[in-house]
Each structure stands twice: as structure tokens, then as C-alpha cells.
N, C-alpha and C positions, 0 to 999 in steps of 0.2 A: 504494500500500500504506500501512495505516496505522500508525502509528508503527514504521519499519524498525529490525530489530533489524542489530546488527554484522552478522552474516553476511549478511542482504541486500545491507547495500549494499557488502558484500566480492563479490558475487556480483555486484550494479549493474557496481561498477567495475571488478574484470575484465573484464567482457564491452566496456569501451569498445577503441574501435579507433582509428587515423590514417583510416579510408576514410569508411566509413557509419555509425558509432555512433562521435560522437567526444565526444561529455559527456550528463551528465545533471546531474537540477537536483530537489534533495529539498523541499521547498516544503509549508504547511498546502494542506488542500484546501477553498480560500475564493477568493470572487470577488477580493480586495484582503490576499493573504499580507504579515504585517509582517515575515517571515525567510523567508531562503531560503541553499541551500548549492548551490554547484554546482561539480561536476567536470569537469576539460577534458582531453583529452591533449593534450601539446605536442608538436611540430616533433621538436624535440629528445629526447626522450623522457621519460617523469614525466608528473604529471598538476599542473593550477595547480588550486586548490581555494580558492573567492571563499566569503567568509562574511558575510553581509550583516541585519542586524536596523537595522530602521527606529527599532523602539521605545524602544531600547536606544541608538539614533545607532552602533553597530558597523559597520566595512566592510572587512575584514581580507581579504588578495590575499597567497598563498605558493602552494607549488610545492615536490612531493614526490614520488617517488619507491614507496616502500613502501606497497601496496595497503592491506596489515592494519594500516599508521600510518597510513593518510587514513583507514579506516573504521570503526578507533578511537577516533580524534581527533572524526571526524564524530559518533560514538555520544554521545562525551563532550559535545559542542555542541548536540549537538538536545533530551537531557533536559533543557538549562535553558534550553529556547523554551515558549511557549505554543502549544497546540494547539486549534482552536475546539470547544467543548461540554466545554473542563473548564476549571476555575478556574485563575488564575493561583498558581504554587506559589511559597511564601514560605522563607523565607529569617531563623528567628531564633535568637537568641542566649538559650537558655535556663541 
């Protein structure tokens, strides 16, 4: 899907499970993605959620609990990635 809104991936990550759906991984849809986010569920319970951008040198590894705080927090992260076929969004001080 292309750019998932909050409730998608509040929908993604409900649906993960401990058996047969145990993470997913939000990612550009390109042969060589420079960010990717993915969620796991753990052993113990909560999900660990890896936040990774090459471009940026970022590689952030936590582990939470709350569905609508991971797919918040995810919401909040993915608008300030690049997506292939748009320009990179800037950032000034007017």
C-alpha cells in the first residue's frame, strides 16, 4: 500500500500474531529501499519496532506495547522519509 495512513498500519499490527503472522516491514516500493520500519511481536509480549534509514545513518531498536503508540509513532516517522517519484521534502527556516 502506498503511503499507509495511521489506521492501516493500526490494522497491519493488530493482525500480527506469536504463530503465522509474526511482523511486518513498511518499506519504499524500490528495488534498493534506503528506510524501512518493521514490527515484530515478542516472546514476551509487545511488539520491538526497528527503524532503520541508511541515508540519514539512523538504526533505532525499542519495544512497545501500545498498538495506537507504535502506529503513531510509525505515522510520525515515515512522513519525514522519502518516497520514490517525489522530491525530497525540505526543511526551512523562514
Amino acid at each position: 500500500m502506498d503511503d499507509p495512513s495511521e489506521d492501516a498500519l493500526f490494522m497491519l499490527i493488530d493482525d500480527l500474531n506469536d504463530t503465522d503472522n509474526t511482523f511486518v516491514v513498511v518499506q519504499p516500493d524500490e528495488d534498493e529501499p534506503v528506510w524501512f520500519a518493521s514490527i515484530a511481536v515478542l516472546d514476551e509480549g509487545g511488539c520491538e519496532i526497528v527503524r532503520c534509514d541508511s541515508s540519514r545513518r539512523e538504526h533505532e531498536v525499542t519495544a512497545a506495547s501500545s498498538i495506537n503508540r507504535i502506529a503513531h509513532d510509525l505515522t510520525i516517522w515515515i512522513a519525514g522519509r522519502t518516497f520514490p517519484g517525489q522530491p525530497p521534502r525540505r526543511v526551512t527556516d523562514s
